[in-house]
SEFI-797294 format. One record per atom (N, C-alpha, C): residue number from 1; atom name; x, y, z. Coordinates in Angstrom, 3 decimals. Layout:
# SEFI-797294
<keza NUM,CA,<X,Y,Z>> ...
END
This chain:
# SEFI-797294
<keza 1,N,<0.682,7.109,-11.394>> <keza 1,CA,<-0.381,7.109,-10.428>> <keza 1,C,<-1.698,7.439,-11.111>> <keza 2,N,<-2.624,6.554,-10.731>> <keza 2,CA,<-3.820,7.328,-10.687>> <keza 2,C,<-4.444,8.242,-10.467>> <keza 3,N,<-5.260,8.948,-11.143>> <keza 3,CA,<-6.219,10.178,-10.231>> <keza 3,C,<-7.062,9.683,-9.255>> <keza 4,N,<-7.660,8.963,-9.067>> <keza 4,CA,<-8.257,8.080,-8.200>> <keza 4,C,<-7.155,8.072,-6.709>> <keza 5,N,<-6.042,7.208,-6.875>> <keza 5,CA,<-4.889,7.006,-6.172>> <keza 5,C,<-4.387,8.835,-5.811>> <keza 6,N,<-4.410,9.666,-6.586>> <keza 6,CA,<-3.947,10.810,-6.360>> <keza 6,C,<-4.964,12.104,-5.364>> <keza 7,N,<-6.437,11.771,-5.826>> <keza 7,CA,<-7.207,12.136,-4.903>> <keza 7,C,<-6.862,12.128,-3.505>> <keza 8,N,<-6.789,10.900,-3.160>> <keza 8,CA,<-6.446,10.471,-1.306>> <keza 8,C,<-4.948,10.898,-0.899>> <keza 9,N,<-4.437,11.648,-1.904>> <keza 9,CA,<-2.967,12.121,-0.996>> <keza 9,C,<-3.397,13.550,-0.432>> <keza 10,N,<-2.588,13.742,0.732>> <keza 10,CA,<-3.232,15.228,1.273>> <keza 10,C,<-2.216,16.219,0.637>> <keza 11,N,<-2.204,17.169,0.755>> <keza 11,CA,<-1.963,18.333,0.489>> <keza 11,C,<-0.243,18.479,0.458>> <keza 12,N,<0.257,18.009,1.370>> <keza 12,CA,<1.629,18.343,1.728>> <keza 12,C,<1.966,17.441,0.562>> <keza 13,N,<1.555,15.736,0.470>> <keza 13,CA,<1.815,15.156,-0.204>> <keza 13,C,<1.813,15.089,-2.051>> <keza 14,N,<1.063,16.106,-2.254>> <keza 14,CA,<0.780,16.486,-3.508>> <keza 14,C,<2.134,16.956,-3.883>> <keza 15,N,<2.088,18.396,-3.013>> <keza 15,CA,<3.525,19.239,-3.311>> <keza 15,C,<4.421,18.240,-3.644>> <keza 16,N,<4.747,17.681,-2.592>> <keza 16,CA,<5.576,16.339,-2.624>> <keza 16,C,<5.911,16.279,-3.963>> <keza 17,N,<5.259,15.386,-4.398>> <keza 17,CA,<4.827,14.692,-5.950>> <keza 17,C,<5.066,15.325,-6.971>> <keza 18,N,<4.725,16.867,-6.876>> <keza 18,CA,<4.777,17.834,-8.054>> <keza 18,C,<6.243,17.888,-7.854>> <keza 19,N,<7.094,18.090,-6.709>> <keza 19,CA,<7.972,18.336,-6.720>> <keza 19,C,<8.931,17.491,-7.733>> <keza 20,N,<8.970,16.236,-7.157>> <keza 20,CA,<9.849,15.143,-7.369>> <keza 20,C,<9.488,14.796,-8.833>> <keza 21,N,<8.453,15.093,-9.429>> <keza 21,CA,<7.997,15.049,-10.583>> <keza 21,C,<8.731,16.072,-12.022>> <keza 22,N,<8.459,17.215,-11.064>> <keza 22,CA,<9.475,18.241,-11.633>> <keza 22,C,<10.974,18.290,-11.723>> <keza 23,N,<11.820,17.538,-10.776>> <keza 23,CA,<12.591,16.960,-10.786>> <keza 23,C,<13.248,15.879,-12.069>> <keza 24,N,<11.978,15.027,-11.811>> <keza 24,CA,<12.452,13.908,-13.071>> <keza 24,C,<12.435,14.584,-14.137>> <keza 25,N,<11.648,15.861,-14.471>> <keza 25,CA,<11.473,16.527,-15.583>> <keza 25,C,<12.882,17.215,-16.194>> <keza 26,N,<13.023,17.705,-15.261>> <keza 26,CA,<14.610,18.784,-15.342>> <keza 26,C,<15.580,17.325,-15.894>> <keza 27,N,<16.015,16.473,-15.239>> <keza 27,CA,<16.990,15.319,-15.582>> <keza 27,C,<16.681,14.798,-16.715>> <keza 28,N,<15.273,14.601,-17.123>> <keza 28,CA,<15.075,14.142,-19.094>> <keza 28,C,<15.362,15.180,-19.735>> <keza 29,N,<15.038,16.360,-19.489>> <keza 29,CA,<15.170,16.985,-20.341>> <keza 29,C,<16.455,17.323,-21.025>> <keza 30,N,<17.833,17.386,-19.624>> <keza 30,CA,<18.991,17.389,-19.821>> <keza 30,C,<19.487,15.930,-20.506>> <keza 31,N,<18.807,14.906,-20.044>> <keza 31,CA,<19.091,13.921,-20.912>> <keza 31,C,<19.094,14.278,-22.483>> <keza 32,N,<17.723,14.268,-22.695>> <keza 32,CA,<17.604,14.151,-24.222>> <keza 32,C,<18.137,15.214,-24.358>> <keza 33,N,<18.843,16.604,-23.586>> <keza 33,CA,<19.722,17.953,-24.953>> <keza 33,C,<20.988,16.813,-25.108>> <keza 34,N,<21.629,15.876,-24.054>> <keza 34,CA,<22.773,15.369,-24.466>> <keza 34,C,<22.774,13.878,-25.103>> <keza 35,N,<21.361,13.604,-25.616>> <keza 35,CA,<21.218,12.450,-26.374>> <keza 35,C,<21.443,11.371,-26.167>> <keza 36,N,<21.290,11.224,-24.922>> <keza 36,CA,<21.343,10.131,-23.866>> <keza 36,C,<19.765,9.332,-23.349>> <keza 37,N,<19.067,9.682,-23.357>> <keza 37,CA,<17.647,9.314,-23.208>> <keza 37,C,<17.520,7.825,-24.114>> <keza 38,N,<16.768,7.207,-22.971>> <keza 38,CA,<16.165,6.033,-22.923>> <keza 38,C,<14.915,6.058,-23.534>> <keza 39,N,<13.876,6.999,-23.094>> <keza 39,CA,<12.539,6.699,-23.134>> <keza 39,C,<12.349,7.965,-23.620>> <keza 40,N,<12.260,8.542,-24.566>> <keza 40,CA,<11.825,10.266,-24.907>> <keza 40,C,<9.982,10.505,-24.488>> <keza 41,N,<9.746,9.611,-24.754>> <keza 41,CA,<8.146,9.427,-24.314>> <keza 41,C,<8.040,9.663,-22.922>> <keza 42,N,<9.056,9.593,-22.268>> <keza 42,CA,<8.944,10.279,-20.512>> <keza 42,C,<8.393,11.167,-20.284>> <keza 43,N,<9.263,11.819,-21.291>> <keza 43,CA,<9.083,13.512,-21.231>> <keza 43,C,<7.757,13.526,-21.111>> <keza 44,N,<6.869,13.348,-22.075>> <keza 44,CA,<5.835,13.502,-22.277>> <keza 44,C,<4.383,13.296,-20.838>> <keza 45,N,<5.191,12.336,-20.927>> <keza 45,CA,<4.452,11.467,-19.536>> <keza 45,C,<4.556,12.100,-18.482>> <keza 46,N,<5.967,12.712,-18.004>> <keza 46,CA,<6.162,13.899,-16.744>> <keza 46,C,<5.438,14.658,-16.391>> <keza 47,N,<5.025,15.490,-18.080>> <keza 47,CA,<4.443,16.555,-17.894>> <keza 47,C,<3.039,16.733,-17.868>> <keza 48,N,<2.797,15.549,-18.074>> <keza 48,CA,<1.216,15.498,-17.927>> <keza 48,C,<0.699,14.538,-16.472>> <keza 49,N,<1.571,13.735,-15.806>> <keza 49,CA,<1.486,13.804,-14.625>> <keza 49,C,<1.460,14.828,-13.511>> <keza 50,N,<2.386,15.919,-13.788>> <keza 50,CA,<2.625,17.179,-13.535>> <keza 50,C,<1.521,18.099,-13.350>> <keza 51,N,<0.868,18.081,-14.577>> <keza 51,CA,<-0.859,18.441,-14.589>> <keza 51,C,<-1.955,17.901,-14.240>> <keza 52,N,<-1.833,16.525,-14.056>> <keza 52,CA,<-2.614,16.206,-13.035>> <keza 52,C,<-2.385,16.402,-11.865>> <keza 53,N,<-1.523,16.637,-11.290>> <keza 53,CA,<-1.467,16.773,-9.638>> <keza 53,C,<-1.813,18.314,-9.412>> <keza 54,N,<-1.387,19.080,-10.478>> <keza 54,CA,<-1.464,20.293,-9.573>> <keza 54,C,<-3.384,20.457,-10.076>> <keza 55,N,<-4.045,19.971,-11.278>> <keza 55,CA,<-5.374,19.714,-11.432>> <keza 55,C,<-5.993,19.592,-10.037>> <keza 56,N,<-5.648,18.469,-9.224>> <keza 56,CA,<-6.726,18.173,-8.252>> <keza 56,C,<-5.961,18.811,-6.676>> <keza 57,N,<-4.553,19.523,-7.046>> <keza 57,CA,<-4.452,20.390,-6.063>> <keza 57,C,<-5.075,21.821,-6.162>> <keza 58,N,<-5.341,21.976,-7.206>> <keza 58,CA,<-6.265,23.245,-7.362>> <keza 58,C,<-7.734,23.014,-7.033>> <keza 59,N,<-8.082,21.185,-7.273>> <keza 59,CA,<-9.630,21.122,-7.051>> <keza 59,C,<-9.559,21.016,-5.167>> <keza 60,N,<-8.887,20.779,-4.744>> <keza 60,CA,<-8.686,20.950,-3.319>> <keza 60,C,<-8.338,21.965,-2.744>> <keza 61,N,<-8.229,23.397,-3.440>> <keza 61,CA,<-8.208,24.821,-2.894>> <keza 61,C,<-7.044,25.227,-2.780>> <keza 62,N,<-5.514,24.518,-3.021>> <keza 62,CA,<-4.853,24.563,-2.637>> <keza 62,C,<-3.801,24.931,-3.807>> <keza 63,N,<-2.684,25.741,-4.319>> <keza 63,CA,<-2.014,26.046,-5.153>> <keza 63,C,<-0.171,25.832,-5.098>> 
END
């Protein structure tokens, strides 16, 4: 997603996102300890999606 695209989600929907985000995070990570991973570059990608959402949930007052 975009930040742009991520701006216009409200609040509940953020959580949302962080959630399910955090989610995919936990499952690569167990991937790659059992060396099963497809894309190791996920990882990477998770977690900085991860920081963007909670970024502009913090710029929206909200934690």
């Amino acid at each position: 997603m975009k930040p742009s695209e991520v701006r216009n989600l409200s609040v509940a929907e953020l959580h949302s996102e962080v959630d399910k985000r955090r989610k995919e995070l936990l499952d690569l990570r167990i991937q790659a300890s059992v060396g099963q991973t497809t894309n190791p570059r996920r990882i990477r990608t998770a977690k900085r999606e991860i920081a963007q959402l909670l970024t502009i949930a913090a710029e929206k007052g909200t934690k």
